[in-house]
PAVO-964294 format. One record per residue: residue number from 1; chain; z, x, y of N, C-alpha, C in turn. Coordinates in Angstrom, 2 decimals. Each point is the difference from the previous one (the first is absolute). Layout:
REM PAVO-964294
<NUM 'A' <Z X Y> <Z X Y> <Z X Y>>
...
//
This chain:
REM PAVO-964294
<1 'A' <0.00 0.81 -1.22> <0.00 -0.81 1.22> <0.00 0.84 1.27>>
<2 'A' <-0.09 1.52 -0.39> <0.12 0.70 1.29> <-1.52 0.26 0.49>>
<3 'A' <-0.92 0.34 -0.52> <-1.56 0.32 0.07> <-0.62 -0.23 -0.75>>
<4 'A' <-0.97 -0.39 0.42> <-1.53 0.07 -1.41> <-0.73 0.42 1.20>>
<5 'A' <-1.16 0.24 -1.22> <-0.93 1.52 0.28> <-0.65 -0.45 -0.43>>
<6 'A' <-1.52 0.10 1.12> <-1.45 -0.77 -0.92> <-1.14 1.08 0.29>>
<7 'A' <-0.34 0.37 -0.96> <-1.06 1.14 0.15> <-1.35 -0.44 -0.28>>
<8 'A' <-0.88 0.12 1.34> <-1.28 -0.54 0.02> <-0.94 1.18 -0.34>>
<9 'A' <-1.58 -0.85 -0.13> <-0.56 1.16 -0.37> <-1.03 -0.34 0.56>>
<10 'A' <-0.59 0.71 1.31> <-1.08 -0.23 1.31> <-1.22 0.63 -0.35>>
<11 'A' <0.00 0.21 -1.11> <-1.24 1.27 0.20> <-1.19 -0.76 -1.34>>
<12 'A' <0.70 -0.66 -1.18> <-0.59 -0.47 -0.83> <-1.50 -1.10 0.23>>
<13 'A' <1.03 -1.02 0.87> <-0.48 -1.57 -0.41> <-0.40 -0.20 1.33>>
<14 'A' <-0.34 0.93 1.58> <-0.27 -0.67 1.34> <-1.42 0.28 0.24>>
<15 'A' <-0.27 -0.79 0.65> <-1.07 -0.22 0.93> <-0.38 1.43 0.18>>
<16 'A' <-1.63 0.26 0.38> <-0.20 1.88 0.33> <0.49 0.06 1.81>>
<17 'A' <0.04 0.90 0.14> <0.17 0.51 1.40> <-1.00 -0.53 0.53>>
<18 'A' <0.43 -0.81 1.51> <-0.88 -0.44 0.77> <-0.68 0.60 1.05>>
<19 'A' <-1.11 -0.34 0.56> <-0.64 0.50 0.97> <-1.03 1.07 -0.38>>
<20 'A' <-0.02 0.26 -1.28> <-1.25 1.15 0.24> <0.64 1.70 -0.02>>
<21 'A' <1.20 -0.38 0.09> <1.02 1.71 0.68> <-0.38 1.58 -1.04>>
<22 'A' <-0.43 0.50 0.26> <-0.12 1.12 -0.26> <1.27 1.11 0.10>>
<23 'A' <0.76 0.07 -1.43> <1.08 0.65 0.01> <1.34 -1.96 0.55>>
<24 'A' <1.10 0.71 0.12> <0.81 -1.31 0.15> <-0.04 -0.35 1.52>>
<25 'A' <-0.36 0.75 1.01> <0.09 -0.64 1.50> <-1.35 -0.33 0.57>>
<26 'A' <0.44 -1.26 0.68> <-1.45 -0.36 0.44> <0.03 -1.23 1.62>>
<27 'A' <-0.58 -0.02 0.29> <0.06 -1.44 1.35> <0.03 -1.20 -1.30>>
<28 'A' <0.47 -1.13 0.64> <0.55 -1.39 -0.20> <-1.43 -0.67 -0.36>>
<29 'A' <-0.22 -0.75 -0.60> <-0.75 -1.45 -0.43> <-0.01 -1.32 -0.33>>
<30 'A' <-1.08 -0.95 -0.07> <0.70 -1.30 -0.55> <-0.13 0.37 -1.48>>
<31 'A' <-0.13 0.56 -0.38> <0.24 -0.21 -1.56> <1.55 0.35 0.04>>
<32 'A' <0.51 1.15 0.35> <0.81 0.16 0.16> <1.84 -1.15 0.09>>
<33 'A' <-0.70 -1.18 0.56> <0.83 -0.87 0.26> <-0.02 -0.98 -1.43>>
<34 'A' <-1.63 -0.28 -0.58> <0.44 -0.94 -0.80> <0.71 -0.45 -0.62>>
<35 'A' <0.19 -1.08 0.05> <1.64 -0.82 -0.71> <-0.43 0.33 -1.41>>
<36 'A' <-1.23 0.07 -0.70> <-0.17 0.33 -1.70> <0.67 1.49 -0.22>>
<37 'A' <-0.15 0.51 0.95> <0.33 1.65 -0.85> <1.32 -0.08 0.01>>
<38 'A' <0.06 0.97 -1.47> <1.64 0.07 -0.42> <-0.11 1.35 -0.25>>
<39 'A' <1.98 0.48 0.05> <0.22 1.25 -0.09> <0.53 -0.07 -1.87>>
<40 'A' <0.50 -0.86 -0.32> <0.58 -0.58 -1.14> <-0.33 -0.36 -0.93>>
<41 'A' <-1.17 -0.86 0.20> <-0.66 -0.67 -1.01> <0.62 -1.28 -0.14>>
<42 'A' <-0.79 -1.52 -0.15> <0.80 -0.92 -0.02> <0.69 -0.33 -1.58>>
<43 'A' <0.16 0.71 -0.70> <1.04 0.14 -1.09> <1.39 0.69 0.47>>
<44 'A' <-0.11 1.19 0.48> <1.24 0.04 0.40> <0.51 -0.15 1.10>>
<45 'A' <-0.95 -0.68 0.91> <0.80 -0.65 0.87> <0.75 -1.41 -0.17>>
<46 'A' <-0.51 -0.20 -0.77> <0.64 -1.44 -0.99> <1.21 0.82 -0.52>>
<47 'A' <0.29 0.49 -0.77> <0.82 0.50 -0.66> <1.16 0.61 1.31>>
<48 'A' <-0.18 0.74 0.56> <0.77 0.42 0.88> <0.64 -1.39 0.57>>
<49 'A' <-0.71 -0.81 0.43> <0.74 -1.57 0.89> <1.03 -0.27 -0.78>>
<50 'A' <-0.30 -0.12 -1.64> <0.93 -0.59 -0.74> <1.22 0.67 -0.59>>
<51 'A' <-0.31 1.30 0.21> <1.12 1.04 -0.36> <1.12 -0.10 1.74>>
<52 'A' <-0.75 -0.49 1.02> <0.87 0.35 1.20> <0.60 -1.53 0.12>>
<53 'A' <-0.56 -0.72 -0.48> <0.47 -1.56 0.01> <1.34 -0.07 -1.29>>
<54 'A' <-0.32 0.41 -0.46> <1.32 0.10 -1.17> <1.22 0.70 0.59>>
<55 'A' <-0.23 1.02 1.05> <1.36 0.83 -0.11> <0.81 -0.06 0.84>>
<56 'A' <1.35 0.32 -0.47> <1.16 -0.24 0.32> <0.94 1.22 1.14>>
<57 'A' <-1.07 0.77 -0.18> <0.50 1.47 0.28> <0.50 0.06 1.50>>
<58 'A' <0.73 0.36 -0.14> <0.70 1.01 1.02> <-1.23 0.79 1.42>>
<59 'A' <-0.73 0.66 -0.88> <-1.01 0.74 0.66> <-0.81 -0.03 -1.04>>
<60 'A' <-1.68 -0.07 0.95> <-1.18 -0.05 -0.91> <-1.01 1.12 0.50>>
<61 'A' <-0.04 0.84 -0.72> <-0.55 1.23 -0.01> <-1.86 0.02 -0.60>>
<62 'A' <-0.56 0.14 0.58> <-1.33 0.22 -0.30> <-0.46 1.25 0.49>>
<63 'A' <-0.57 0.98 -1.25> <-0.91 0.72 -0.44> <-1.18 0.23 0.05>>
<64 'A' <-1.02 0.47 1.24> <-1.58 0.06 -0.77> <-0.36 1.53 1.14>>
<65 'A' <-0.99 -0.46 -0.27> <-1.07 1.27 0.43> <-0.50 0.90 1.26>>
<66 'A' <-0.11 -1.26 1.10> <-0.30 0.05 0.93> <1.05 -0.67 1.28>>
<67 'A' <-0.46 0.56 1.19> <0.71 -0.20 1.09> <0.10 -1.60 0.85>>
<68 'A' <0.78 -0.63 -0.17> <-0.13 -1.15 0.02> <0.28 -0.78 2.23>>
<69 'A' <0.58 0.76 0.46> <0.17 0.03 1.61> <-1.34 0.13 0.09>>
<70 'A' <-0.51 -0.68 1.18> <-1.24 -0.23 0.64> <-0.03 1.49 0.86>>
<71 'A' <-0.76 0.68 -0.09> <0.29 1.77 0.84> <-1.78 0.10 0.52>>
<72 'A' <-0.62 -0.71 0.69> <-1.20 0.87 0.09> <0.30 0.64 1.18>>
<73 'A' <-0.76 1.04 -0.31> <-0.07 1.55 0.29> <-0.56 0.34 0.91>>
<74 'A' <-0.42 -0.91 1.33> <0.06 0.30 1.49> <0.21 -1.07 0.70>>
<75 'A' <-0.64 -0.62 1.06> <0.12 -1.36 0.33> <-0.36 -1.35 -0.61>>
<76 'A' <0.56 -1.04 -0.76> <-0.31 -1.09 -1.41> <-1.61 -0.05 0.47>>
<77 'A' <-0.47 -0.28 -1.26> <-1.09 -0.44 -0.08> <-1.09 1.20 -0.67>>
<78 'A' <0.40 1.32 0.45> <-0.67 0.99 -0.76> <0.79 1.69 0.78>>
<79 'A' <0.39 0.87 -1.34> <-0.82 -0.28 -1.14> <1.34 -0.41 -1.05>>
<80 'A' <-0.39 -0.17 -1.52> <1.14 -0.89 -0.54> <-0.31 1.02 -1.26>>
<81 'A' <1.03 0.58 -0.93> <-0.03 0.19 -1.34> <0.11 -1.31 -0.80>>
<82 'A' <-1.28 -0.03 -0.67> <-0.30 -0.93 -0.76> <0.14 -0.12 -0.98>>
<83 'A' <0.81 1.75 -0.54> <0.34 -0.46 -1.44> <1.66 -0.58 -0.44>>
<84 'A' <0.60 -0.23 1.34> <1.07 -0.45 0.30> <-0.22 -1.46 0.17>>
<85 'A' <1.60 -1.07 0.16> <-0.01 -1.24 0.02> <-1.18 -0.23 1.61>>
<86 'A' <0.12 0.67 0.82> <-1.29 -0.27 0.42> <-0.95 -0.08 0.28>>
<87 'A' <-0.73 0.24 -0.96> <-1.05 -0.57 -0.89> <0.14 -1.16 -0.33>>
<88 'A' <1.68 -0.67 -0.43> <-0.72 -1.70 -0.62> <1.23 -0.45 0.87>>
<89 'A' <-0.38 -0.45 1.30> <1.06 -0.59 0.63> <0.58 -1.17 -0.69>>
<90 'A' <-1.15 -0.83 -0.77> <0.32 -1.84 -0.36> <0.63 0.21 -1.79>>
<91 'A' <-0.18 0.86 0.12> <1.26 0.68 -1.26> <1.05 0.32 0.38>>
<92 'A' <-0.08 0.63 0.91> <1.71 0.47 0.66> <0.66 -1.53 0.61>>
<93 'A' <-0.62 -0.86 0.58> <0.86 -0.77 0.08> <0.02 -1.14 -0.94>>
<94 'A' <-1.02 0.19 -0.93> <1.00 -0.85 -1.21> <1.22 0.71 -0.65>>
<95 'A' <-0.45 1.13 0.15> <1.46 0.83 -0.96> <1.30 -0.10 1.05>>
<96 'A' <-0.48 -0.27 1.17> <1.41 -0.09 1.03> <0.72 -0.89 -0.10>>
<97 'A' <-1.17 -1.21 -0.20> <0.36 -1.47 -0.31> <0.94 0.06 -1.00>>
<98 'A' <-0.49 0.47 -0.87> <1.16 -0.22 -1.42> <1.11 0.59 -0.03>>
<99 'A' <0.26 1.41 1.09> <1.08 0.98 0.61> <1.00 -1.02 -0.15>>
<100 'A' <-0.20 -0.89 1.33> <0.84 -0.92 0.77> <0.80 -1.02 -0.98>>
<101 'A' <-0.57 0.02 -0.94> <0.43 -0.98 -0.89> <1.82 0.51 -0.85>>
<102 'A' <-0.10 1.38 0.21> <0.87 0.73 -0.68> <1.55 0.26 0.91>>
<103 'A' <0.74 0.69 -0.19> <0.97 0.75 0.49> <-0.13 1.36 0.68>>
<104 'A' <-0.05 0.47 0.70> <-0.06 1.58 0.12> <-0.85 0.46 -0.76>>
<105 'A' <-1.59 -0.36 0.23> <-1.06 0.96 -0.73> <-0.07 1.25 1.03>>
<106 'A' <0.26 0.82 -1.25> <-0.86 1.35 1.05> <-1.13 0.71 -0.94>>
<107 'A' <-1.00 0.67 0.66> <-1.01 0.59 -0.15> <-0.19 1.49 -0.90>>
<108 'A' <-0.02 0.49 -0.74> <-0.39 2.10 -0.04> <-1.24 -0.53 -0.32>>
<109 'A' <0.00 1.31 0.82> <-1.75 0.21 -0.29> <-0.27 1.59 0.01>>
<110 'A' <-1.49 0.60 0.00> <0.08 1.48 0.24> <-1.82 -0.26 0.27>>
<111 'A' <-0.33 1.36 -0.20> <-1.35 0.04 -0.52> <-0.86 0.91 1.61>>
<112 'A' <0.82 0.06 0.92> <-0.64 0.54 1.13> <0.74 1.44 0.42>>
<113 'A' <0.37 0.94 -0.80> <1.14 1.11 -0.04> <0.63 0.11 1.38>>
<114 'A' <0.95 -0.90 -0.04> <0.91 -0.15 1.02> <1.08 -0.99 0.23>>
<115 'A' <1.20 0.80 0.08> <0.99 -0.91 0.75> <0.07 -0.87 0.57>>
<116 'A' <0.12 -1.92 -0.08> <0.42 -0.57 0.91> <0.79 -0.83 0.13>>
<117 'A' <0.72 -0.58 0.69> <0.47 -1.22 -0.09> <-0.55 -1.64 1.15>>
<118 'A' <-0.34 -0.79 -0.94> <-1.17 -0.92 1.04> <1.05 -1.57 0.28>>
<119 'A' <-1.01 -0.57 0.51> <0.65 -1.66 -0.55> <-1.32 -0.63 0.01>>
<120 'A' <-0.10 -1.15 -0.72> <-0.94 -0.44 0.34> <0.01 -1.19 0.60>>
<121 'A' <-0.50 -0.56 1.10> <0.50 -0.85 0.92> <-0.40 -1.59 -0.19>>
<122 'A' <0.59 -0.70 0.30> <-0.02 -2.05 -0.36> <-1.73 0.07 -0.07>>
<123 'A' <-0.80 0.49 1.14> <-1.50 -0.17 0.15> <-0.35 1.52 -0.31>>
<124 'A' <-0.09 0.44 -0.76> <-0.81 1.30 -0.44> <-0.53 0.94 0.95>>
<125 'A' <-0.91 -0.85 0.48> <-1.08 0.38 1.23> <0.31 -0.30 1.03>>
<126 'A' <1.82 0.08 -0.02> <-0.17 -0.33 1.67> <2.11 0.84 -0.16>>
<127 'A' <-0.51 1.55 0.45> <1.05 1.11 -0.14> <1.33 -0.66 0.78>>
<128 'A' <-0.52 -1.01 0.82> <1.41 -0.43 1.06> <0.73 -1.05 -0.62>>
<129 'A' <-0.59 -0.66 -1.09> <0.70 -1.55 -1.23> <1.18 0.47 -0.25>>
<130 'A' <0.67 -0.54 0.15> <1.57 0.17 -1.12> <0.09 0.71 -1.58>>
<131 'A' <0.56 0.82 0.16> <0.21 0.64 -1.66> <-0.05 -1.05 -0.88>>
<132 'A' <-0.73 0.63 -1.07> <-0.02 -1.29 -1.07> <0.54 0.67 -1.28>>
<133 'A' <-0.27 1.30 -0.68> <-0.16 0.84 -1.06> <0.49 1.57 0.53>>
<134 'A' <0.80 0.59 -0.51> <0.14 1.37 0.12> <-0.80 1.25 -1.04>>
<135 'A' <-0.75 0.75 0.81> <-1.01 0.70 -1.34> <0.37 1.61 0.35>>
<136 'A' <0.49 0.53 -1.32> <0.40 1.40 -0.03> <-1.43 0.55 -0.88>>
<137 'A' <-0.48 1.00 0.91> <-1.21 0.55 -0.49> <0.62 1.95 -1.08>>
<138 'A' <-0.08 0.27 -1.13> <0.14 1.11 -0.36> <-1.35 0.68 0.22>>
<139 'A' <0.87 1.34 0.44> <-1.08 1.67 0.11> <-0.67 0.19 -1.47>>
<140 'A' <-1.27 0.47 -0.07> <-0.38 1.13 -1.11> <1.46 0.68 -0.40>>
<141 'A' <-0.57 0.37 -1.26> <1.04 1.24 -0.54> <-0.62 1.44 0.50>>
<142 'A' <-1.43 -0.01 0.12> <-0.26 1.36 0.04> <-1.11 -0.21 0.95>>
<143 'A' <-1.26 -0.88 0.33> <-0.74 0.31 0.46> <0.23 -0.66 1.14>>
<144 'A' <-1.17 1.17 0.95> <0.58 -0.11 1.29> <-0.76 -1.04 0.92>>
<145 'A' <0.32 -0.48 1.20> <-0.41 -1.33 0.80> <-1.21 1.21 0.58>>
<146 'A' <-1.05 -0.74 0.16> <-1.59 0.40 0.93> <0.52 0.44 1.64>>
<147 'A' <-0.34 1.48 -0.27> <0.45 0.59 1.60> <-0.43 -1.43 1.18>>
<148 'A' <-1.60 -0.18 -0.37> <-0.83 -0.43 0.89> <0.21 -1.22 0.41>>
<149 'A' <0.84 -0.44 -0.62> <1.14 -1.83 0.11> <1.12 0.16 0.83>>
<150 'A' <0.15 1.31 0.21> <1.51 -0.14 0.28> <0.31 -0.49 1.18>>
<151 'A' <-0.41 0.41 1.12> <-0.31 -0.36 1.23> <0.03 -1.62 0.20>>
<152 'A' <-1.53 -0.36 -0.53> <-0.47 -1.46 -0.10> <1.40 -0.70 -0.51>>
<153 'A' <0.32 0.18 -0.68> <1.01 -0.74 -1.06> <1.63 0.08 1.25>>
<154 'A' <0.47 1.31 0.30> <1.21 -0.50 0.81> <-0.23 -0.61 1.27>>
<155 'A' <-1.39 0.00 0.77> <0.14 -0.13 1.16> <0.01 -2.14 -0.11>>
<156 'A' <-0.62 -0.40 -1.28> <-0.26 -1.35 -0.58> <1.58 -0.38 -0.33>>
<157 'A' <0.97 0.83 -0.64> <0.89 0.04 -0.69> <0.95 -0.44 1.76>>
<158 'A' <0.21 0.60 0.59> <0.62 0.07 1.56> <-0.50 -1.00 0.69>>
<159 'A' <-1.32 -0.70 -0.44> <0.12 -1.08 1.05> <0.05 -0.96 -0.83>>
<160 'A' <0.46 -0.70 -0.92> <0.00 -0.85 -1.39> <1.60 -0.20 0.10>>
<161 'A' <0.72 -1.12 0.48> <1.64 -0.36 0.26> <0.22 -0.29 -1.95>>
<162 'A' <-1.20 0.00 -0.56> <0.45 -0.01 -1.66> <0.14 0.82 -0.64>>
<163 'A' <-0.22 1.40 0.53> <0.34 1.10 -1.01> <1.18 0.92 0.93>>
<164 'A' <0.86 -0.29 -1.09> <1.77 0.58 0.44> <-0.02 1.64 -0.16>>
<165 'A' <-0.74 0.60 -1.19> <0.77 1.42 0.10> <-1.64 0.17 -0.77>>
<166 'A' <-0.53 1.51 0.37> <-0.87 0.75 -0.52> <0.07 0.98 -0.41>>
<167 'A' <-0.57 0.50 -0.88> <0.11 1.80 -0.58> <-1.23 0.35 -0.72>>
<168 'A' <-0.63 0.60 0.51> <-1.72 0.34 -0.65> <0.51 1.67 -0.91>>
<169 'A' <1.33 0.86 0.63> <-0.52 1.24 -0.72> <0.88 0.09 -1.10>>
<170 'A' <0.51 -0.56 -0.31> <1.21 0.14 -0.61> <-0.23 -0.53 -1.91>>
<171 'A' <0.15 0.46 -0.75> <-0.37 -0.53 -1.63> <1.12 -0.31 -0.49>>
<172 'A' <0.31 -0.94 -0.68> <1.37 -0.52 -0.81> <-0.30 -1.95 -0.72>>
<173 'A' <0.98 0.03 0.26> <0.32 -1.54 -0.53> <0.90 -0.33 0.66>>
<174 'A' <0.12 -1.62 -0.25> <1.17 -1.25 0.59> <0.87 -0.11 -0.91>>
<175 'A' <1.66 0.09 0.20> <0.59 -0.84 -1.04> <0.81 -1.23 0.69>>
<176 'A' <-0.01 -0.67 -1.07> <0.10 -1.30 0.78> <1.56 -0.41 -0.32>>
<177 'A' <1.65 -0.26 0.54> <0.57 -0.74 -0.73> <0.01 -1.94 0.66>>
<178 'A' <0.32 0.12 -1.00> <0.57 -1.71 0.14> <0.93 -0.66 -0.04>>
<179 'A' <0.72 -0.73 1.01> <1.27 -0.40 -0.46> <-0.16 -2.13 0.59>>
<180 'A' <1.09 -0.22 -0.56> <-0.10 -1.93 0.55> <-0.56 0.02 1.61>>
<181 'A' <0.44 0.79 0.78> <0.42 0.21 1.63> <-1.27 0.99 0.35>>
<182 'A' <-0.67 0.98 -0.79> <-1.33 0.29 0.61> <-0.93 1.16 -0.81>>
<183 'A' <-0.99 0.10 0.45> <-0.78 1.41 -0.64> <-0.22 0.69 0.97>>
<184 'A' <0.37 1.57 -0.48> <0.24 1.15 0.35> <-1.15 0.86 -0.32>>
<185 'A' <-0.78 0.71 0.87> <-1.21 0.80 -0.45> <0.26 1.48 0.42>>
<186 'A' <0.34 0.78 -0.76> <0.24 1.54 -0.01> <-1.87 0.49 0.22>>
<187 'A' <-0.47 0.98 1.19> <-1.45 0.41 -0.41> <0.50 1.18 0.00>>
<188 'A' <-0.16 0.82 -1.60> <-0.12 1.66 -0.68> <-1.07 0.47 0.16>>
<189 'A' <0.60 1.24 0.37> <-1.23 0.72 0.62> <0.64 1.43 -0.69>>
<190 'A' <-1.52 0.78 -0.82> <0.08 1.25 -0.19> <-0.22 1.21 1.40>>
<191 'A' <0.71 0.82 -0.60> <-0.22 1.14 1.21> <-1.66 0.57 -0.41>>
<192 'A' <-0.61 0.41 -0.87> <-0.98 0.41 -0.59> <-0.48 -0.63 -0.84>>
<193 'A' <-1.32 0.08 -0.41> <-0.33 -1.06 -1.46> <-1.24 1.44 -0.41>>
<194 'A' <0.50 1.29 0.22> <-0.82 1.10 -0.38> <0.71 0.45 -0.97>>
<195 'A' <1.49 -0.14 -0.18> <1.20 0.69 -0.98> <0.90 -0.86 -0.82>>
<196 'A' <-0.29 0.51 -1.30> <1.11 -0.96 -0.24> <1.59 -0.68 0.22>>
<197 'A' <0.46 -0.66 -0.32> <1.56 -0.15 0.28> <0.23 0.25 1.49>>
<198 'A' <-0.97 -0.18 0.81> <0.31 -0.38 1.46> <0.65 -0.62 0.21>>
<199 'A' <1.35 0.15 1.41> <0.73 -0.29 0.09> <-0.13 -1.62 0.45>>
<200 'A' <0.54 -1.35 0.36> <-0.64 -0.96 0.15> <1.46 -0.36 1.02>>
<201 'A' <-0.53 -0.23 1.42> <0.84 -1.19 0.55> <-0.40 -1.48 0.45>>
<202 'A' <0.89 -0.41 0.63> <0.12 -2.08 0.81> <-0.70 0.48 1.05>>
<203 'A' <-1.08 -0.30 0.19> <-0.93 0.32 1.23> <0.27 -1.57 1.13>>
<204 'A' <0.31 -1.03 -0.54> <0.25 -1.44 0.67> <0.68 -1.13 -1.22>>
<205 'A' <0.58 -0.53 0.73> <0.95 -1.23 -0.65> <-0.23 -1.50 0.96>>
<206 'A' <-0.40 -0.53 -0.70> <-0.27 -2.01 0.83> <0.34 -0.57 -1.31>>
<207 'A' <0.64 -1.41 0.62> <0.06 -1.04 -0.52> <-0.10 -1.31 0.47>>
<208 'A' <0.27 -0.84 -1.05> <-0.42 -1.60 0.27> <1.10 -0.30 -0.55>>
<209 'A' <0.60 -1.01 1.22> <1.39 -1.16 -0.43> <-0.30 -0.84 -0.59>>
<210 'A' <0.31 -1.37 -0.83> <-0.27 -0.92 -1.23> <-0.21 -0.90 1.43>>
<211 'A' <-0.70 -0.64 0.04> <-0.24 -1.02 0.92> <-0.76 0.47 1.57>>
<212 'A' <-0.46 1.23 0.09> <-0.60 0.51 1.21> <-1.50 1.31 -0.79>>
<213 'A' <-0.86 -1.22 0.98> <-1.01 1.00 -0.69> <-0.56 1.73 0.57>>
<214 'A' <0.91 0.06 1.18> <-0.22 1.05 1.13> <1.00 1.12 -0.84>>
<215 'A' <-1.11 0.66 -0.16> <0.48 1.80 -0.42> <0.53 0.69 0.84>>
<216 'A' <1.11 0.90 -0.17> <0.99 -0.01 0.91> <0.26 1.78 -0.36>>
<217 'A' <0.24 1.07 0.64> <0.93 0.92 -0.60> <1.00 0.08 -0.85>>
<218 'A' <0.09 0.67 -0.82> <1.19 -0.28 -0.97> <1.36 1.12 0.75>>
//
């Protein structure tokens, strides 16, 4: 009754990348928007409704692939990583839809080698909405974030009131605890990932209170 944990799988059963994009970033389209494309597949998005409609939990923890906070990567509209949730906006807010239905859902995700901590907001596409979802993004273990992003990515990251904490250089993992009263996100960070048995410290600590979806310092 303290958590369940639902581990999706984004990469199998979705819709292809929209727009034509060459590599994962690209400018915006109407395909892009269609309400048909899914990140999920409508099997497990069925399945997911009914696993979040059943539970009782405390906190509801979901698992998948990709970055689920709306982040495009200069002023909205272009350009957008598309191999991220946006790419299928009318997927993200069915999966938000079904969020709401729960207790304290929160988000992990990874897949862009980097630290973050996001929220994702009541209207997706609109960074100023009310918190709806709290999304803790995990670093690579080893490989490193694209020099040539880095820039693009914090100066997007700094003007975006949805992304709380960033870290592009840093390699490690999240550990997460959980208690009735909140989740706690430790981000580990190796000193080196050239040597073994590198030494590893708490590079940042946030959490989420049981009833507040705003990520907070721990």
């Amino acid at each position: 009754d303290l958590a369940r944990l639902y581990l999706l799988d984004g990469r199998q059963y979705r819709s292809d990348q929209p727009c034509g994009a060459r590599g994962d970033v690209g400018p915006g389209c109407d395909e892009r928007t269609d309400p048909d494309r899914t990140m999920l597949g409508a099997e497990q998005e069925e399945w997911l409704g009914e696993q979040l409609a059943g539970s009782r939990a405390r906190w509801n923890v979901v698992g998948q692939q990709t970055v689920l906070t709306a982040n495009p990567l200069a002023a909205p509209g272009t350009p957008y990583n598309l191999d991220q949730w946006d790419g299928y906006p009318a997927a993200r807010r069915r999966l938000l839809d079904q969020l709401r239905e729960v207790d304290n859902p929160v988000v992990l995700s990874g897949d862009v080698h980097a630290s973050c901590v996001c929220v994702v907001t009541d209207d997706p596409q609109d960074p100023a909405s009310p918190p709806a979802v709290p999304e803790l993004v995990g670093t690579s273990i080893t490989s490193e974030f694209p020099a040539r992003w880095a820039p693009l990515v914090r100066a997007a990251s700094e003007a975006l009131p949805t992304i709380r904490y960033l870290e592009l250089e840093r390699r490690g993992y999240v550990v997460c605890e959980v208690t009735p009263a909140a989740l706690t996100a430790s981000f580990r960070y190796v000193a080196t990932t050239a040597e073994p048995g590198a030494a590893i410290e708490t590079g940042a600590r946030g959490g989420v209170r049981a009833g507040d979806p705003e990520p907070r310092p721990a």
